[in-house]
C-alpha positions as CSV (number, residue, x, y, z in Angstrom):
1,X,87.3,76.2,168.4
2,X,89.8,78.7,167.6
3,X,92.3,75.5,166.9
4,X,89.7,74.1,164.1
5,X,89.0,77.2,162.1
6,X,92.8,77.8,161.8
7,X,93.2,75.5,158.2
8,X,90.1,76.8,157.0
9,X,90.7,80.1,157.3
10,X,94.0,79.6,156.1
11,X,92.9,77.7,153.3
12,X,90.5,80.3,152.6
13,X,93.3,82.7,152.5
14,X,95.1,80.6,150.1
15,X,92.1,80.1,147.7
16,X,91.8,83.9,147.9
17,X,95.1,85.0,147.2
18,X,95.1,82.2,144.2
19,X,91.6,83.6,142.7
20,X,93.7,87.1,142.9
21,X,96.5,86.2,140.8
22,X,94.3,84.5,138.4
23,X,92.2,87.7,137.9
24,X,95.3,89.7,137.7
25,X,97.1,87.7,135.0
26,X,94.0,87.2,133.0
27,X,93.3,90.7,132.9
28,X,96.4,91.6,132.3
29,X,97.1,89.5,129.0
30,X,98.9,90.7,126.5
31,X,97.2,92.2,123.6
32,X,96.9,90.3,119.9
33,X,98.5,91.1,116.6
34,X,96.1,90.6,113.9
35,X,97.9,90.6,110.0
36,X,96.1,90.2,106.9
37,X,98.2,88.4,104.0
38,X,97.1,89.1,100.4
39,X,98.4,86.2,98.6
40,X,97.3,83.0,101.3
41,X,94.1,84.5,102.0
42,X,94.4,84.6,105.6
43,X,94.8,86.6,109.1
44,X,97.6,85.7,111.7
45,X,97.2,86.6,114.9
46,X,100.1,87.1,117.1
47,X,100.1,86.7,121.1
48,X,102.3,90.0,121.5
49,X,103.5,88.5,125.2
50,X,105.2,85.8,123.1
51,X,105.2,86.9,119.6
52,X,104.6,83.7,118.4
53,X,101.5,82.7,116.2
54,X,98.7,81.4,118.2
55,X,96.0,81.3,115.3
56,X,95.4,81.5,111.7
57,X,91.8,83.0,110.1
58,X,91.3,81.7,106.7
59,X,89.4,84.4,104.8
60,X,89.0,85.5,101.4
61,X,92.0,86.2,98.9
62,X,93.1,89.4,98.9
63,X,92.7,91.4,102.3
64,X,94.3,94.7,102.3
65,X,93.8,96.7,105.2
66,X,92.7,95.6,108.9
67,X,90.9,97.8,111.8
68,X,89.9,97.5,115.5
69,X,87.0,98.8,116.9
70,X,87.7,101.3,119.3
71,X,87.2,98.8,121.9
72,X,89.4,95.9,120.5
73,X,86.2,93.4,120.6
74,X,85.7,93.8,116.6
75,X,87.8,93.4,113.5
76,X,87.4,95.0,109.6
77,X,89.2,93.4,106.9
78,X,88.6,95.4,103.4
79,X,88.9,93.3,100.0
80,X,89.4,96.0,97.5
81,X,89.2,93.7,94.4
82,X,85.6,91.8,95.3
83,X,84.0,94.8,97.0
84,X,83.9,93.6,100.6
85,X,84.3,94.0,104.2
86,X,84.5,91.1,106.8
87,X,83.7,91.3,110.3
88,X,85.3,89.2,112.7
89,X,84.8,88.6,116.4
90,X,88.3,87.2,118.0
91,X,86.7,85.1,119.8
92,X,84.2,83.3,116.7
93,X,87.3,84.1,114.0
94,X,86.0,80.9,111.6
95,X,82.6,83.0,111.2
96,X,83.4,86.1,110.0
97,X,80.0,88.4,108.9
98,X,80.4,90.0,105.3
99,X,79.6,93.3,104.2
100,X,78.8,93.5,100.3
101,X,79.9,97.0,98.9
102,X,79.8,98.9,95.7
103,X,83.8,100.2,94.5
104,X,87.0,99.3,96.0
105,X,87.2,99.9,99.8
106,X,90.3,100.3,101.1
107,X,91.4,102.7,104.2
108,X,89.1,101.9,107.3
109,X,88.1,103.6,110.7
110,X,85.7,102.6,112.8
111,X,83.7,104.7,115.6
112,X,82.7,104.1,119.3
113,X,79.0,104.0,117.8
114,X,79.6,101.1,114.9
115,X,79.9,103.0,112.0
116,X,82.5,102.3,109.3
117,X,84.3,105.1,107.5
118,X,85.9,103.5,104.3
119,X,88.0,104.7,101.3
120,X,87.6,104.2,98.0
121,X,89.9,104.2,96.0
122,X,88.7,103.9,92.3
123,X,85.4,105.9,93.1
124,X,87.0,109.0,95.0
125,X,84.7,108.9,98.3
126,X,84.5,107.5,101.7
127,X,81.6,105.6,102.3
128,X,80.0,105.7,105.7
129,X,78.9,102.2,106.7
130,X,76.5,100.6,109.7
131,X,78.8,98.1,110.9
132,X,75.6,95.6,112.2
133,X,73.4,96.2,109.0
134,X,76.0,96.9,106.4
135,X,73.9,99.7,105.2
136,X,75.6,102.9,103.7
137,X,74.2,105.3,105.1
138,X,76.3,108.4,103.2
139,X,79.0,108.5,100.3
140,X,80.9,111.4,100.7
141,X,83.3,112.9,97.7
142,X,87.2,113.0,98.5
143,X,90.1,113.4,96.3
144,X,91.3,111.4,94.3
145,X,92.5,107.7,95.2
146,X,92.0,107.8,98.8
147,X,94.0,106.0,100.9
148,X,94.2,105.4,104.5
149,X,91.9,106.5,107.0
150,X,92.0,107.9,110.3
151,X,89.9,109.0,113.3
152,X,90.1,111.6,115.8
153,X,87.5,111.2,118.2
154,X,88.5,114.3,120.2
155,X,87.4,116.7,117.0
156,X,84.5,114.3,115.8
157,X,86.7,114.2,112.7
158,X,87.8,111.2,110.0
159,X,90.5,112.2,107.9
160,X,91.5,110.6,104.2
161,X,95.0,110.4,102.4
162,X,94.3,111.2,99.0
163,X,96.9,110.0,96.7
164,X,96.4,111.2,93.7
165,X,95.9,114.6,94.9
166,X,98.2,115.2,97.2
167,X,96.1,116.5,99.7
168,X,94.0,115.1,103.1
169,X,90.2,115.7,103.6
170,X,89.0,116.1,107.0
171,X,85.3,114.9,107.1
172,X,83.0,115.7,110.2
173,X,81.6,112.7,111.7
174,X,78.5,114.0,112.8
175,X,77.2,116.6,110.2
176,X,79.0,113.4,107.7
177,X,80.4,116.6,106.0
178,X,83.7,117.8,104.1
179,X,85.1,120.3,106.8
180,X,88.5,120.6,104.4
181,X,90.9,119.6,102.8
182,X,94.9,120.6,102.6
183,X,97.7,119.8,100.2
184,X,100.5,118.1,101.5
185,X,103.5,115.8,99.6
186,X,103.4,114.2,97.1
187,X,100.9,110.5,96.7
188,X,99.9,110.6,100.6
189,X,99.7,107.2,101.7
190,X,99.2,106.7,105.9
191,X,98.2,108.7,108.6
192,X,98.0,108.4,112.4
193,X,96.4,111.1,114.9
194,X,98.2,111.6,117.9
195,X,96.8,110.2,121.4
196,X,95.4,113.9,121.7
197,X,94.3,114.4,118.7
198,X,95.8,117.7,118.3
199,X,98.3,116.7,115.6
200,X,98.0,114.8,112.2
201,X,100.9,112.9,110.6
202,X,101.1,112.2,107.0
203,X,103.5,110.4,105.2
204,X,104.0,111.2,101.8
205,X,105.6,108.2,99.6
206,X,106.3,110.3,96.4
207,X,108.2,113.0,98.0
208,X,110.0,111.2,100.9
209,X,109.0,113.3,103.6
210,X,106.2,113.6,106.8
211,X,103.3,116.0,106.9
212,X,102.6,117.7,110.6
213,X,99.3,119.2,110.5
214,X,97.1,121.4,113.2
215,X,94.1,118.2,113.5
216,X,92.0,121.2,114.3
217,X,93.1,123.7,112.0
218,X,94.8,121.9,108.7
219,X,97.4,124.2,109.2
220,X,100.9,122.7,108.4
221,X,103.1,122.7,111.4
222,X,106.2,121.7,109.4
223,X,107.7,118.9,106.5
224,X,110.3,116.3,107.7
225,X,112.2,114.3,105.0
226,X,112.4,111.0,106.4
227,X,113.5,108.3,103.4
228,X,112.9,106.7,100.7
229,X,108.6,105.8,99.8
230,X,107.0,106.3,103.7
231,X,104.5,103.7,103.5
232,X,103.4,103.8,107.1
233,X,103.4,106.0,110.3
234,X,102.5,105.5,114.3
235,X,102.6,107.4,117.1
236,X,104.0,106.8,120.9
237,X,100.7,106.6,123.3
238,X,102.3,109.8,125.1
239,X,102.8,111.2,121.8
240,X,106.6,112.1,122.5
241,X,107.7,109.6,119.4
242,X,107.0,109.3,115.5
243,X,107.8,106.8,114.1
244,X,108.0,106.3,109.8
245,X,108.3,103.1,108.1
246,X,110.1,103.9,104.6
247,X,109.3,101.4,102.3
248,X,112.2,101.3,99.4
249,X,115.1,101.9,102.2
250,X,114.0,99.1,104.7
251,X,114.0,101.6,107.3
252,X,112.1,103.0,110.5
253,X,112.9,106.9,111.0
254,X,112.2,107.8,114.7
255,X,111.4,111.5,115.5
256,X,111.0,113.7,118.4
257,X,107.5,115.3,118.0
258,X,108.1,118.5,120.0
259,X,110.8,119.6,117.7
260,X,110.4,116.8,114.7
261,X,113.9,116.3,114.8
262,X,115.5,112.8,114.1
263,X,116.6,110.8,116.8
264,X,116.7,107.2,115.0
265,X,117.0,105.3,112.1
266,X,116.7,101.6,112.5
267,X,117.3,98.9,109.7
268,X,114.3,96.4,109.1
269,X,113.1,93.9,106.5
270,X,112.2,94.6,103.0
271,X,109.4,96.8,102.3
272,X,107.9,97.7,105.8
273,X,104.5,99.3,105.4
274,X,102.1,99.2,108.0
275,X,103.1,100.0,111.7
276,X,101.4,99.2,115.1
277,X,102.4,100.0,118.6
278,X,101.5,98.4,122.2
279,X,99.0,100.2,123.9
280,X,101.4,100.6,127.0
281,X,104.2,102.1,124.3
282,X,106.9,99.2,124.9
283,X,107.3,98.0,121.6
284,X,106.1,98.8,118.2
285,X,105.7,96.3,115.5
286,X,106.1,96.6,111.5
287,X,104.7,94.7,108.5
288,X,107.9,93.8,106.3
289,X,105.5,93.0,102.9
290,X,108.8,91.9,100.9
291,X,110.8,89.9,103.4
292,X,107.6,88.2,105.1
293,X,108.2,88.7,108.9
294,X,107.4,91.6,111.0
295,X,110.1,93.9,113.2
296,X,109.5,94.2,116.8
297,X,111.2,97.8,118.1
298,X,111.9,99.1,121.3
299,X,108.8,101.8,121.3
300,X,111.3,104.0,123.3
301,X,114.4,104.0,121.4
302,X,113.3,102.4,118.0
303,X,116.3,99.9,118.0
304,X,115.2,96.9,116.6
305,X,114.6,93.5,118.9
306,X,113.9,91.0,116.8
307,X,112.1,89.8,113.7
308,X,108.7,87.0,113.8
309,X,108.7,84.7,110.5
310,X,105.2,84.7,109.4
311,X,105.2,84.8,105.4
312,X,105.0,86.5,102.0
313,X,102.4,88.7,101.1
314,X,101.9,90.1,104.8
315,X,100.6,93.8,104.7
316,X,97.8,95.0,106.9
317,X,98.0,95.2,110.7
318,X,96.0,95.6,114.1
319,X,96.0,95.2,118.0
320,X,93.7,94.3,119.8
321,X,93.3,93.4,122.9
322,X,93.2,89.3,123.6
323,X,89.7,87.8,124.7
């Protein structure tokens, strides 16, 4: 008896240890790289543990900026010239849902509970949106030609880049409230919140420098020039590393957060704008609009690996994780 069992347990064993890897490899895979083009009127998506192009999403002409959901199952495109917003599950990406809404939407957040936070740029507000319905359920007044949005979930907070008035407007999610708003450079552009939402970075294109602000507070922690028109700014996940994407000098300024000194400056492609790093902090990835391919850096030392060829007219940028 004990003779017979012997292959089926062993096979059993086998079958086991095969089902194992399997589980670990596909939940393990390697987040996607989702980037809107303005001019073709479509979304690549990237397999970040190849960074080659696996798909491509035909949507409408002129995306601008692209969000995940906090939990990577849900994309936002905004189309600031028609007025809309386009939902797409990675998983159905040929049947995008669209949201119709008044002004030109822009920046873009999005909230554990489905609601939309969305600039706009011509009309000076941020318009709170149910991301299911596509109701607004509250328009609330910014400054001037606001920019990029950003979310702190920590503080219950959503802050805007305002532009024109160089200044950011910290918005309370809850109470869908103005809770303040400081002046920083000149024609802020991008933000990021670090992983602990304690700190606020703010890159200012008109006056070539970074913004450190209290999250809490809006007290300004310091100024760091960092080059030429920063058009985009990330953050390490252990929030050790800042990295700045200066737009006219085709570079990517790394700094030390504790004391916001330099401790890198990379050469990329023309015009980098929009930045994105790997949830595990490995690489981080920029959007060259003017030379059409994207930068991968090393997310610890900011050295440029190597460039991905994927077309004029790139500019907006996501990860999410793969399905």
């Amino acid at each position: 008896m004990t003779v017979a069992r012997q292959p089926i347990a062993a096979g059993a064993a086998i079958f086991a240890a095969l089902f194992a890897t399997l589980f670990v490899v596909n939940a393990a895979a390697a987040p996607r790289l989702y980037v809107t083009n303005q001019e073709a009127g479509r979304v690549v998506v990237i397999d970040t543990a190849t960074d080659e192009t696996v798909e491509t999403i035909s949507v409408a002409r002129g995306p601008a900026i692209i969000a995940a959901a906090p939990n990577g199952r849900t994309l936002y495109v905004t189309y600031p010239e028609i007025g809309r917003i386009d939902v797409l599950d990675p998983s159905m990406p040929d049947a995008p849902r669209t949201i119709t809404i008044a002004g030109t939407p822009f920046g873009i957040a999005a909230s554990d509970d489905g609601r939309l936070f969305v600039s706009d740029w011509n009309r000076n507000l941020v318009s709170v949106v149910d991301s299911a319905t596509g109701k607004v359920l509250a328009e609330i007044e910014v400054g001037r030609a606001p920019a990029h949005v950003a979310f702190a979930p920590q503080l219950s907070r959503v802050f805007v880049a305002n532009r024109e008035d160089d200044s950011v407007t910290a918005i309370d999610t809850d109470a869908l409230k103005v809770v303040g708003t400081v002046k920083v450079g000149k024609a802020p552009f991008a933000l990021a919140v670090s992983p602990a939402g304690k700190r606020l970075y703010v890159a200012n294109v008109r006056s070539g420098d970074v913004s450190v602000l209290d999250a809490a507070s809006l007290e300004t922690l310091g100024t760091v020039r960092t080059g030429a028109m920063p058009y985009g700014v990330a953050v390490s996940p252990d929030g050790e590393r800042v990295f700045v994407a200066n737009q006219q000098s085709g570079t990517v300024k790394v700094l030390d957060a504790a004391s916001l000194d330099p401790v890198q400056r990379t050469k990329v492609g023309k015009y980098p704008e929009s930045m994105g790093m790997l949830p595990d902090g490995g690489r981080l990835y920029v959007v060259n609009w003017m030379s059409g391919d994207i930068s991968v850096l090393d997310g610890q030392t900011g050295e440029e690996l190597k460039r991905i060829a994927v077309g004029e007219g790139i500019r907006g940028l996501a990860i999410a994780a793969a399905e």
